[in-house]
PDB file of N, CA, C and O in Angstrom, chain B, residues numbered from 101:
ATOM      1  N   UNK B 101      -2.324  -0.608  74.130  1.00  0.00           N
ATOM      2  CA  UNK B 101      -1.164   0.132  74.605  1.00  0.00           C
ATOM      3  C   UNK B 101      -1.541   0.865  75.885  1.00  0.00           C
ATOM      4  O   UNK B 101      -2.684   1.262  76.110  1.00  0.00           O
ATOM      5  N   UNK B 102      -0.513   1.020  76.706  1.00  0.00           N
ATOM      6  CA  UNK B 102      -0.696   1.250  78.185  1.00  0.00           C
ATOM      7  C   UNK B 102      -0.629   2.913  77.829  1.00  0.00           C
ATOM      8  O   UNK B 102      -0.405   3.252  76.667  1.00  0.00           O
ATOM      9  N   UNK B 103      -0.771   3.608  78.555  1.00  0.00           N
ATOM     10  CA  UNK B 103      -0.569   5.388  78.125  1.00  0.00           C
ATOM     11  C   UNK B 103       0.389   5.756  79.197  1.00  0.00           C
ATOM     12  O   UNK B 103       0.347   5.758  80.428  1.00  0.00           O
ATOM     13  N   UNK B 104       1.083   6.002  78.483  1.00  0.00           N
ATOM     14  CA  UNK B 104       2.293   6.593  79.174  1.00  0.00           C
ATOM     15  C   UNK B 104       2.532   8.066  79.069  1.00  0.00           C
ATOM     16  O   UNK B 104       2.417   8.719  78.032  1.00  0.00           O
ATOM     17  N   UNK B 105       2.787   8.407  79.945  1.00  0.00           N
ATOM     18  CA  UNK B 105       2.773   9.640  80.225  1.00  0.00           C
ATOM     19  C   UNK B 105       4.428  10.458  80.139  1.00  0.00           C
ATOM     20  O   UNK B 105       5.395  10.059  80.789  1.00  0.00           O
ATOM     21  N   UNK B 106       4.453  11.514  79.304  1.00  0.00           N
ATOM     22  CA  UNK B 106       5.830  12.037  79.334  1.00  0.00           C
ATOM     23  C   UNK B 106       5.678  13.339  79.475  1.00  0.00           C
ATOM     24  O   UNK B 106       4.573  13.869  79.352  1.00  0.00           O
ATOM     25  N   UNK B 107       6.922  14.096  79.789  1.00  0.00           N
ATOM     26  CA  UNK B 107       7.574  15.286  79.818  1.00  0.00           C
ATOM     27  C   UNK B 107       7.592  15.984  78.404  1.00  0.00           C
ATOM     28  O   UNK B 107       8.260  15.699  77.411  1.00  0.00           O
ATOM     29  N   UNK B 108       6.534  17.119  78.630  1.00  0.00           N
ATOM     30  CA  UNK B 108       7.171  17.709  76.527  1.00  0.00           C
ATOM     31  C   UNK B 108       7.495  19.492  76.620  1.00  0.00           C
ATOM     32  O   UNK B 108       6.659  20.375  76.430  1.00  0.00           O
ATOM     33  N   UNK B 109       8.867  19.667  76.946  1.00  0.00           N
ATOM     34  CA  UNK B 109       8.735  21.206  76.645  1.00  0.00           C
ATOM     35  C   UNK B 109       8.784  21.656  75.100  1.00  0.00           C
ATOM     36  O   UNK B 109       9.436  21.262  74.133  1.00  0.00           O
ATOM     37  N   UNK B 110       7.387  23.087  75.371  1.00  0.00           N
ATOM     38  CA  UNK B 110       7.232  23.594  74.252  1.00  0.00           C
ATOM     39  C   UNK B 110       7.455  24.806  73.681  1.00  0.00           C
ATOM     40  O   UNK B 110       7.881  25.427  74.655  1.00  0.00           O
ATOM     41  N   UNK B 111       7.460  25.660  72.666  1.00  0.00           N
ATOM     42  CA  UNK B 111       7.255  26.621  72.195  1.00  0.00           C
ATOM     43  C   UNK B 111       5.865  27.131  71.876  1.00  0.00           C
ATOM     44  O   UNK B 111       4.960  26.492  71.339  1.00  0.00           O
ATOM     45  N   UNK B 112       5.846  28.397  72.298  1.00  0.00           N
ATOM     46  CA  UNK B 112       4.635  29.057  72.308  1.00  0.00           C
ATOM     47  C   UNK B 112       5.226  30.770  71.905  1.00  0.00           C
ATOM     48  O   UNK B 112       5.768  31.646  72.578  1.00  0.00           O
ATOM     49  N   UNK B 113       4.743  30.659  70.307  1.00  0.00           N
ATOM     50  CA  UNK B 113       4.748  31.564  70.031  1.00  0.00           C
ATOM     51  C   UNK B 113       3.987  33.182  69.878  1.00  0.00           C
ATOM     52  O   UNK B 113       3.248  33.319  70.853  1.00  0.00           O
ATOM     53  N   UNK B 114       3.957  33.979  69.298  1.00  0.00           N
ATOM     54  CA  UNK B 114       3.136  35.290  69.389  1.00  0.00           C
ATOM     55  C   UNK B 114       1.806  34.913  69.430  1.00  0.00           C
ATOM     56  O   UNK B 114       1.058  35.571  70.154  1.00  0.00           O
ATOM     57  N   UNK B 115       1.257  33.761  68.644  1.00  0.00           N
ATOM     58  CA  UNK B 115      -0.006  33.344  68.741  1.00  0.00           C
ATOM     59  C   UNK B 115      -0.353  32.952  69.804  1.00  0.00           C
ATOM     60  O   UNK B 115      -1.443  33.322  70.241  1.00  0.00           O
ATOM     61  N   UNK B 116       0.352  32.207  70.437  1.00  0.00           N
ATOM     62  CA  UNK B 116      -0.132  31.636  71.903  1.00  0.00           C
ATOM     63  C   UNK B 116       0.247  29.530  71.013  1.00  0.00           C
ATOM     64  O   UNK B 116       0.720  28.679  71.767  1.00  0.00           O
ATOM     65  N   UNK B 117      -0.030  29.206  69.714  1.00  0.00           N
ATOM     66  CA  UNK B 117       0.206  28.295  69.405  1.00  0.00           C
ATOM     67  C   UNK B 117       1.848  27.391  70.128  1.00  0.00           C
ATOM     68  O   UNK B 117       3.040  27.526  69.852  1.00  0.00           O
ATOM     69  N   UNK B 118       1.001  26.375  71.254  1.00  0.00           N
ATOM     70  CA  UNK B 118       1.976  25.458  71.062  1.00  0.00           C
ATOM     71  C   UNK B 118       2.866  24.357  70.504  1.00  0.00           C
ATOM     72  O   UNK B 118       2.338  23.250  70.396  1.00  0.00           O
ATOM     73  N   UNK B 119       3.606  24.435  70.288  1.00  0.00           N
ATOM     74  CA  UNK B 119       3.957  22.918  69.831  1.00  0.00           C
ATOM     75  C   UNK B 119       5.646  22.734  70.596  1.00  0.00           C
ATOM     76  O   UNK B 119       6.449  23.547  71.055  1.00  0.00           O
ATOM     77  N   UNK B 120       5.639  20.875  70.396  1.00  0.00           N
ATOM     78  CA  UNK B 120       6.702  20.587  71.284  1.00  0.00           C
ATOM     79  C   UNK B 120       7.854  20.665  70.576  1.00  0.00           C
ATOM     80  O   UNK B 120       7.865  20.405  69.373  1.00  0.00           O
ATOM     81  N   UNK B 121       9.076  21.073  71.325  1.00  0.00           N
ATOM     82  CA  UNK B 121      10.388  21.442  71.323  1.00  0.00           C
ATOM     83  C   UNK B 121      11.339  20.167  71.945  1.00  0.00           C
ATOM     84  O   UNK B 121      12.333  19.894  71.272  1.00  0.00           O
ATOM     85  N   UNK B 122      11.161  19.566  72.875  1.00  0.00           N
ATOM     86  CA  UNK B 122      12.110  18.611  73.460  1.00  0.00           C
ATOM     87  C   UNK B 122      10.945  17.237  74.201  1.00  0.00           C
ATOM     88  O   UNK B 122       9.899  17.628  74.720  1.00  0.00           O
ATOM     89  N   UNK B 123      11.159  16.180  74.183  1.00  0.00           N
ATOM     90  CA  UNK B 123      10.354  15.216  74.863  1.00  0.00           C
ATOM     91  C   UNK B 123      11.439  14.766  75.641  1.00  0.00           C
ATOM     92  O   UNK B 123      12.600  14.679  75.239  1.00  0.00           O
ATOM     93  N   UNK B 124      10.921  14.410  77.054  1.00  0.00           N
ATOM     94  CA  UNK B 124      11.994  14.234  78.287  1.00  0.00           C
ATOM     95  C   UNK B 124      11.371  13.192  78.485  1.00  0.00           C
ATOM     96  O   UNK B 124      10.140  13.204  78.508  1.00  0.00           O
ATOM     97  N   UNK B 125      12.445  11.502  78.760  1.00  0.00           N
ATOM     98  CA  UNK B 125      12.075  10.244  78.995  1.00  0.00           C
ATOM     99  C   UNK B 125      12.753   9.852  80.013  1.00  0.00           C
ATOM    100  O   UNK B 125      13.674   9.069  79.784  1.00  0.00           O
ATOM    101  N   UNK B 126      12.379  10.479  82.079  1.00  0.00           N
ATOM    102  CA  UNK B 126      13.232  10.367  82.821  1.00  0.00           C
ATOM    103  C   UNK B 126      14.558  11.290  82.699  1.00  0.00           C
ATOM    104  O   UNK B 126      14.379  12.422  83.149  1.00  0.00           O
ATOM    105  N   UNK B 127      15.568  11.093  82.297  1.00  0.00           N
ATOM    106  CA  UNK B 127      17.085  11.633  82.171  1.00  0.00           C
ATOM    107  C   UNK B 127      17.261  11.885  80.998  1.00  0.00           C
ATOM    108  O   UNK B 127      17.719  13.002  80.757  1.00  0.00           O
ATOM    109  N   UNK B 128      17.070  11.280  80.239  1.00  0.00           N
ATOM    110  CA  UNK B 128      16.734  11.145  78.469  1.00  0.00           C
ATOM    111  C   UNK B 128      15.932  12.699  77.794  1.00  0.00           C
ATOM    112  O   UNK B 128      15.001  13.098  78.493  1.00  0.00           O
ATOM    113  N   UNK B 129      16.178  13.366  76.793  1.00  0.00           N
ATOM    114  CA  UNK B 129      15.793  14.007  76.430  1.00  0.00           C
ATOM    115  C   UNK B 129      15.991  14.126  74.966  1.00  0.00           C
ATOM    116  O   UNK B 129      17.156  14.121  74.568  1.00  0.00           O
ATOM    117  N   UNK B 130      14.827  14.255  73.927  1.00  0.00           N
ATOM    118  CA  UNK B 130      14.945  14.253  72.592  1.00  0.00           C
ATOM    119  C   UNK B 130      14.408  15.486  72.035  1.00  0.00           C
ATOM    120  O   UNK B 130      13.241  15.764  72.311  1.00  0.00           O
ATOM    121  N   UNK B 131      15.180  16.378  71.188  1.00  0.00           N
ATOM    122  CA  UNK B 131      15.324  17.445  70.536  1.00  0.00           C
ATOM    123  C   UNK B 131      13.998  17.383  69.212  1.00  0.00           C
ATOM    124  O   UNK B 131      14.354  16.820  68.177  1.00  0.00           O
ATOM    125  N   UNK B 132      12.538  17.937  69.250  1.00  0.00           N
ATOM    126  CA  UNK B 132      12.286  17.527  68.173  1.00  0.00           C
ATOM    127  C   UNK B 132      12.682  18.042  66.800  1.00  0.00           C
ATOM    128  O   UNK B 132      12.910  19.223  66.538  1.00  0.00           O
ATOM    129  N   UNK B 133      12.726  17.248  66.143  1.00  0.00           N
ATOM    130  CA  UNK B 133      13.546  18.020  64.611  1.00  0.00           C
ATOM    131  C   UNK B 133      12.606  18.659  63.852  1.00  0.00           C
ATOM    132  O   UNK B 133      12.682  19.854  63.565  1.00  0.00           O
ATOM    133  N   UNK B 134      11.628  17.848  63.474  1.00  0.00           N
ATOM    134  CA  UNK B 134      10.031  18.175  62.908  1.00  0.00           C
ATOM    135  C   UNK B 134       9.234  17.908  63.426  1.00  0.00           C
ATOM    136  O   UNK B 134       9.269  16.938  64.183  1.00  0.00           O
ATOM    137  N   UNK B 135       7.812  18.884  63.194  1.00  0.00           N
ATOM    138  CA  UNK B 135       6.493  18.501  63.835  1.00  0.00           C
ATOM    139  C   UNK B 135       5.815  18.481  62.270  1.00  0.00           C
ATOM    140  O   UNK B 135       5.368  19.470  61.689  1.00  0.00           O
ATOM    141  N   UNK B 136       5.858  17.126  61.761  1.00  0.00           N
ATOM    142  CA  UNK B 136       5.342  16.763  60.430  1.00  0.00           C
ATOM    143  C   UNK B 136       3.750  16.802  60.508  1.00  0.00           C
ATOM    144  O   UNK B 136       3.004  17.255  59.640  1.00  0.00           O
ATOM    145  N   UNK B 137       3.469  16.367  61.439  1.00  0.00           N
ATOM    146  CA  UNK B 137       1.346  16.831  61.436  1.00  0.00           C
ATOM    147  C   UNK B 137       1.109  17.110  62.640  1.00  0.00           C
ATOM    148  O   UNK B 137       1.861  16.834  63.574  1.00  0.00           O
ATOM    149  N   UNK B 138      -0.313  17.875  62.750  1.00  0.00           N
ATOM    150  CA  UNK B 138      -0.901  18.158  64.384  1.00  0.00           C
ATOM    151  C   UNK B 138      -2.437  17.912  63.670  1.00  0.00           C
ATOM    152  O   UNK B 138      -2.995  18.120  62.593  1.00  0.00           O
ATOM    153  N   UNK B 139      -2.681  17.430  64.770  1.00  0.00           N
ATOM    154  CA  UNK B 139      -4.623  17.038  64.815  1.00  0.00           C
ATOM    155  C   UNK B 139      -5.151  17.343  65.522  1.00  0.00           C
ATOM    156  O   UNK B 139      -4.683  17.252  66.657  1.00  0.00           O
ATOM    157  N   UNK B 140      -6.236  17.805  65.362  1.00  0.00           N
ATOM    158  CA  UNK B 140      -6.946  17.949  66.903  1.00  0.00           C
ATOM    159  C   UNK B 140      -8.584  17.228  67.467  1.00  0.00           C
ATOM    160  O   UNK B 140      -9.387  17.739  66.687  1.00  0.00           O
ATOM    161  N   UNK B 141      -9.147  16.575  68.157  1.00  0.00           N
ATOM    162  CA  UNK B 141     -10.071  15.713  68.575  1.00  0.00           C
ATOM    163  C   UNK B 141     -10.400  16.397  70.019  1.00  0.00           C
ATOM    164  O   UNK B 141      -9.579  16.999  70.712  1.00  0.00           O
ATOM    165  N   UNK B 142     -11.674  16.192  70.304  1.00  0.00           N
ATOM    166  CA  UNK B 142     -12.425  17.147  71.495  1.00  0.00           C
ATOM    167  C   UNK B 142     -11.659  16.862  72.191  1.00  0.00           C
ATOM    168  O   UNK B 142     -11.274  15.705  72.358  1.00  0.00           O
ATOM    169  N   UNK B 143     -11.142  18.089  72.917  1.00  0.00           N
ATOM    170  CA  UNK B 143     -10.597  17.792  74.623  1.00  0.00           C
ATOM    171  C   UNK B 143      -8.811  17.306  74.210  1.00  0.00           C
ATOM    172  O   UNK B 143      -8.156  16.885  75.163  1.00  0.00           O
ATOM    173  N   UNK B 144      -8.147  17.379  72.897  1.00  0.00           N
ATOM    174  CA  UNK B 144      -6.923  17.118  72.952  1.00  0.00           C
ATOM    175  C   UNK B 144      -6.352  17.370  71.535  1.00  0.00           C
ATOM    176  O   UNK B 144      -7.115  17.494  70.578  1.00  0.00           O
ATOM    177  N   UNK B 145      -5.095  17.442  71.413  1.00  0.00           N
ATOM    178  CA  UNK B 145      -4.492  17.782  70.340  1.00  0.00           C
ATOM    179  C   UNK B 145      -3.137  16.753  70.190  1.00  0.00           C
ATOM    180  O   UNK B 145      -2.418  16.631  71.182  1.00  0.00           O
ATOM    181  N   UNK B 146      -2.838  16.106  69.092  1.00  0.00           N
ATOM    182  CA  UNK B 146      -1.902  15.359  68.800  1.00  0.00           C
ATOM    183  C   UNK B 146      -1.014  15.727  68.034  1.00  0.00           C
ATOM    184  O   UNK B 146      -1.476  16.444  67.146  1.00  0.00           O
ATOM    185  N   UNK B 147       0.523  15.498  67.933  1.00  0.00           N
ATOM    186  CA  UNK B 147       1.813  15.764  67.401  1.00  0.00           C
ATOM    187  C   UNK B 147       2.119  14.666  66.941  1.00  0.00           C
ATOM    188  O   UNK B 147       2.169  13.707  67.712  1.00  0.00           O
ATOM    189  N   UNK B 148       2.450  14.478  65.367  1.00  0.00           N
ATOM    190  CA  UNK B 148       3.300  13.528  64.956  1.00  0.00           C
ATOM    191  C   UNK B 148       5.013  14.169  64.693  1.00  0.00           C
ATOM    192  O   UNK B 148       5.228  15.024  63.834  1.00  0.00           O
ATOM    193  N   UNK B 149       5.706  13.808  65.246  1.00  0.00           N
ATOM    194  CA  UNK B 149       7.227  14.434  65.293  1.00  0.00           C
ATOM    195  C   UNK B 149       8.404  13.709  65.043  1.00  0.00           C
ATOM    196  O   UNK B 149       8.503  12.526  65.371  1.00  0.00           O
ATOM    197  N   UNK B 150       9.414  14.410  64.417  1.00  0.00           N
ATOM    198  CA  UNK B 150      10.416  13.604  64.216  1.00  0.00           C
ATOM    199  C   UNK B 150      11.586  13.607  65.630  1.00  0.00           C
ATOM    200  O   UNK B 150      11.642  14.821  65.829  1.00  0.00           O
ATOM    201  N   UNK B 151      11.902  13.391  65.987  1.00  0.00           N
ATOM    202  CA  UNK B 151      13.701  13.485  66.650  1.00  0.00           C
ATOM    203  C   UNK B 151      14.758  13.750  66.218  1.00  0.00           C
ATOM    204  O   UNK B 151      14.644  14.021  65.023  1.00  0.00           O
ATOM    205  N   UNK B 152      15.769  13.820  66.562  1.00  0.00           N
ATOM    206  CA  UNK B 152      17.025  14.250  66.496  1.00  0.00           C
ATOM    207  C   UNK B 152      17.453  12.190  66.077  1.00  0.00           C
ATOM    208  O   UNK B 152      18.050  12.072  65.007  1.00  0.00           O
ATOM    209  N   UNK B 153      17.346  11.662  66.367  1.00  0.00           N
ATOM    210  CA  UNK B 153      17.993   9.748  66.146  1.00  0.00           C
ATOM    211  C   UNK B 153      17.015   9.803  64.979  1.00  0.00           C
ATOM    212  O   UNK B 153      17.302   8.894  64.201  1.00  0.00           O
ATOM    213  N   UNK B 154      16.052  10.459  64.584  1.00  0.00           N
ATOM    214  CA  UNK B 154      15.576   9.787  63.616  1.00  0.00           C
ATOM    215  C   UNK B 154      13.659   9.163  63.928  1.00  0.00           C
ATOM    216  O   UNK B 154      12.658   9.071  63.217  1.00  0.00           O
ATOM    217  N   UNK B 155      13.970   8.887  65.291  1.00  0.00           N
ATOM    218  CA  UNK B 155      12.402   7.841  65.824  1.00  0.00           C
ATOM    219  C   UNK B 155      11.232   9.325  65.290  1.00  0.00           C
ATOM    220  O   UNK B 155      11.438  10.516  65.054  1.00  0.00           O
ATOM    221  N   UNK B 156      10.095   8.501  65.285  1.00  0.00           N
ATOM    222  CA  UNK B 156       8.858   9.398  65.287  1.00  0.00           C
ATOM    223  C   UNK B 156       8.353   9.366  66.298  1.00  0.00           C
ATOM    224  O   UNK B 156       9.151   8.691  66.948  1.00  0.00           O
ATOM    225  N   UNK B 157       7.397   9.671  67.079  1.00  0.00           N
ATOM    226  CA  UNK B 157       6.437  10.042  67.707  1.00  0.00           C
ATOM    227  C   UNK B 157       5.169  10.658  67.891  1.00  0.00           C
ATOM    228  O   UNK B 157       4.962  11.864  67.753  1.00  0.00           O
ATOM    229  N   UNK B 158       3.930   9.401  68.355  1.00  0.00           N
ATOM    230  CA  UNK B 158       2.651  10.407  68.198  1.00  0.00           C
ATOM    231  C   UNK B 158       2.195  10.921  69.650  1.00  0.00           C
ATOM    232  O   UNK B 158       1.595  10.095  70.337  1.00  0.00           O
ATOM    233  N   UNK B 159       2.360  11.868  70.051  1.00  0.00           N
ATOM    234  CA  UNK B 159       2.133  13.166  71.362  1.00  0.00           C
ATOM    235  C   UNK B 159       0.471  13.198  70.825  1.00  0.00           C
ATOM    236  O   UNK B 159      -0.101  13.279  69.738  1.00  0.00           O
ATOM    237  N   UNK B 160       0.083  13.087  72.234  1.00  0.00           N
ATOM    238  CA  UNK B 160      -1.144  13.492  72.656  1.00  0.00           C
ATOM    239  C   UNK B 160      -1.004  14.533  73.838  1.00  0.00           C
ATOM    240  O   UNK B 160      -0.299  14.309  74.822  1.00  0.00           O
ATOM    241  N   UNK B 161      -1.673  15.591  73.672  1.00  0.00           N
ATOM    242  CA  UNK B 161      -1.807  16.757  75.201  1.00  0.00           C
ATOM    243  C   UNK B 161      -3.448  17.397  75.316  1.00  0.00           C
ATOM    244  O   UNK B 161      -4.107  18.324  74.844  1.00  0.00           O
ATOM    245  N   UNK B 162      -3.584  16.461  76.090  1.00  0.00           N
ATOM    246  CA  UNK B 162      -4.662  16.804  76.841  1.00  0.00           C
ATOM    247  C   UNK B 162      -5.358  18.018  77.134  1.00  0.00           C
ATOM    248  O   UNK B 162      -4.948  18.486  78.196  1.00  0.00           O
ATOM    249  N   UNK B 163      -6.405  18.823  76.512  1.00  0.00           N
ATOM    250  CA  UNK B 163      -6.344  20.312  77.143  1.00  0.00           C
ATOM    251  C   UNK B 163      -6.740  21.134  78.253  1.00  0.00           C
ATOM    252  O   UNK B 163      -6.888  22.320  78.547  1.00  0.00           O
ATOM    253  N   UNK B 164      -6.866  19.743  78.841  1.00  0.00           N
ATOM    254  CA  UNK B 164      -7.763  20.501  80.059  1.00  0.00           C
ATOM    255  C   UNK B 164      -7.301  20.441  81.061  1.00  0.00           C
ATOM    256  O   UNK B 164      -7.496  21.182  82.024  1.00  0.00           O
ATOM    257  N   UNK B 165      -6.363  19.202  80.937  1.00  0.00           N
ATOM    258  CA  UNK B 165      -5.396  19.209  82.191  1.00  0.00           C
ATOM    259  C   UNK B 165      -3.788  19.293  82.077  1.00  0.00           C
ATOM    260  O   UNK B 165      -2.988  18.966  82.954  1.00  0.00           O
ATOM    261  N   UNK B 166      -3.456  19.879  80.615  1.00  0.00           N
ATOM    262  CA  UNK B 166      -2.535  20.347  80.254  1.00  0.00           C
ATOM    263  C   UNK B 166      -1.712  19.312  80.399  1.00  0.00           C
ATOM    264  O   UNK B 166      -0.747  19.707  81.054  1.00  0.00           O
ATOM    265  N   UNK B 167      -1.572  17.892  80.050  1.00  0.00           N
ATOM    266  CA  UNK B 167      -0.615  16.831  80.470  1.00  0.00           C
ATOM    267  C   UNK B 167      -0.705  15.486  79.195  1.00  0.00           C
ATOM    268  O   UNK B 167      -1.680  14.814  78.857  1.00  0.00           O
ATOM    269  N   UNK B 168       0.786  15.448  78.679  1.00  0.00           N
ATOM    270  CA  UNK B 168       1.160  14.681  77.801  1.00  0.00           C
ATOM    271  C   UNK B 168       1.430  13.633  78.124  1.00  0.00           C
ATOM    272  O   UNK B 168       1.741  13.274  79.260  1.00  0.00           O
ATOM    273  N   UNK B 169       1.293  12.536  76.485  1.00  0.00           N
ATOM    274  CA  UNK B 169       0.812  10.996  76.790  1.00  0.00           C
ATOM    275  C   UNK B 169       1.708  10.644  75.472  1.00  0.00           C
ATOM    276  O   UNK B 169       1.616  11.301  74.435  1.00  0.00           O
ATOM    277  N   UNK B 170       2.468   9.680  75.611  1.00  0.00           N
ATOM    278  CA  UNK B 170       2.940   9.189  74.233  1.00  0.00           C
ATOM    279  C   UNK B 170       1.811   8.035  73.502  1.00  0.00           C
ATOM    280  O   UNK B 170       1.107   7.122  73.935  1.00  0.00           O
ATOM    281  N   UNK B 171       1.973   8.395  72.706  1.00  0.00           N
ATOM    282  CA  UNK B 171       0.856   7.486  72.012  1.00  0.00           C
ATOM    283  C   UNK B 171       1.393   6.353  70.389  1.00  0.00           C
ATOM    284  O   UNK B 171       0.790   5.519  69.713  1.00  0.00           O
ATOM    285  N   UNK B 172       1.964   6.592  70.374  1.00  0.00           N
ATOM    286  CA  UNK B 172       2.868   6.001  69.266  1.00  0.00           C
ATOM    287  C   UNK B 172       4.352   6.347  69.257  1.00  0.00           C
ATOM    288  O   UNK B 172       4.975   7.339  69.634  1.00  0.00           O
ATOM    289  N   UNK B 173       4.800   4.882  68.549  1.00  0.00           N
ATOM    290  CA  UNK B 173       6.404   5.367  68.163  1.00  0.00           C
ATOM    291  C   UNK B 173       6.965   4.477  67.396  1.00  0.00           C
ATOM    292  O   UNK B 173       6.915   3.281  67.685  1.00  0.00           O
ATOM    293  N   UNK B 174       7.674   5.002  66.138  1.00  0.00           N
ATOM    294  CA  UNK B 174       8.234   4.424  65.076  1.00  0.00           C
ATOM    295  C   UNK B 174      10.053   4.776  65.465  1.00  0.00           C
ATOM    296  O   UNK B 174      10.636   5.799  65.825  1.00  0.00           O
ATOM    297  N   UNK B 175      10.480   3.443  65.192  1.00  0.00           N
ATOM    298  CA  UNK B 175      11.585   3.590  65.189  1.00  0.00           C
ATOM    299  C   UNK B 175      12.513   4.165  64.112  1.00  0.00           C
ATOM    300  O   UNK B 175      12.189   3.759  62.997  1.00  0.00           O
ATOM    301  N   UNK B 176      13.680   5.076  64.111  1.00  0.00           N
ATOM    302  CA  UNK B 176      13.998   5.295  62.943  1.00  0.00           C
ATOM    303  C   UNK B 176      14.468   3.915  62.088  1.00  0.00           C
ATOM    304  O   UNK B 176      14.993   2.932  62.610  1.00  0.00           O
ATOM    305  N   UNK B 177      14.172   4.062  60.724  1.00  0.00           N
ATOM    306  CA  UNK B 177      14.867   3.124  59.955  1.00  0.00           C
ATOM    307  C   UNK B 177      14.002   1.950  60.009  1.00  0.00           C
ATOM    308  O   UNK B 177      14.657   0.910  60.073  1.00  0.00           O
ATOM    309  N   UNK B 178      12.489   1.754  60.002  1.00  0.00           N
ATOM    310  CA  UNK B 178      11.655   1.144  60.276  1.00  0.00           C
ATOM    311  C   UNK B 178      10.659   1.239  59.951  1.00  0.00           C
ATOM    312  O   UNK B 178       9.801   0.455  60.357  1.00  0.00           O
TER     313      UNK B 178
END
């Protein structure tokens, strides 16, 4: 898989803990509904998330250069 790179605004609460709120695809923008797991591996942290249609998504963000990568995606109903 090629790494594609996306748009993820987040929430950052009293902790300073981020996690993503909306993934932007160009013009396209998806509301996340759930953030069902987070992982973390040297140098990055991953989001498995639901959407608003239903699709999943596995978010990778980089920490050092602060920049998100889609890394998986399940379609809803699939």
């Amino acid at each position: 898989m090629v790494e594609r790179l996306v748009k993820v605004e987040c929430y950052a609460g009293y902790r300073g803990e981020e996690r993503p709120v909306r993934v932007l695809f160009g013009e396209r923008a998806e509301e996340v509904k759930v953030v069902e797991d987070r992982w973390y591996s040297p140098g990055a942290t991953y989001f498995r998330v639901v959407v608003e249609s239903g699709d999943r998504y596995i978010l990778r963000r980089d920490d050092a250069q602060d920049v998100w990568s889609l890394e998986g995606f399940r379609e809803a109903g699939s």
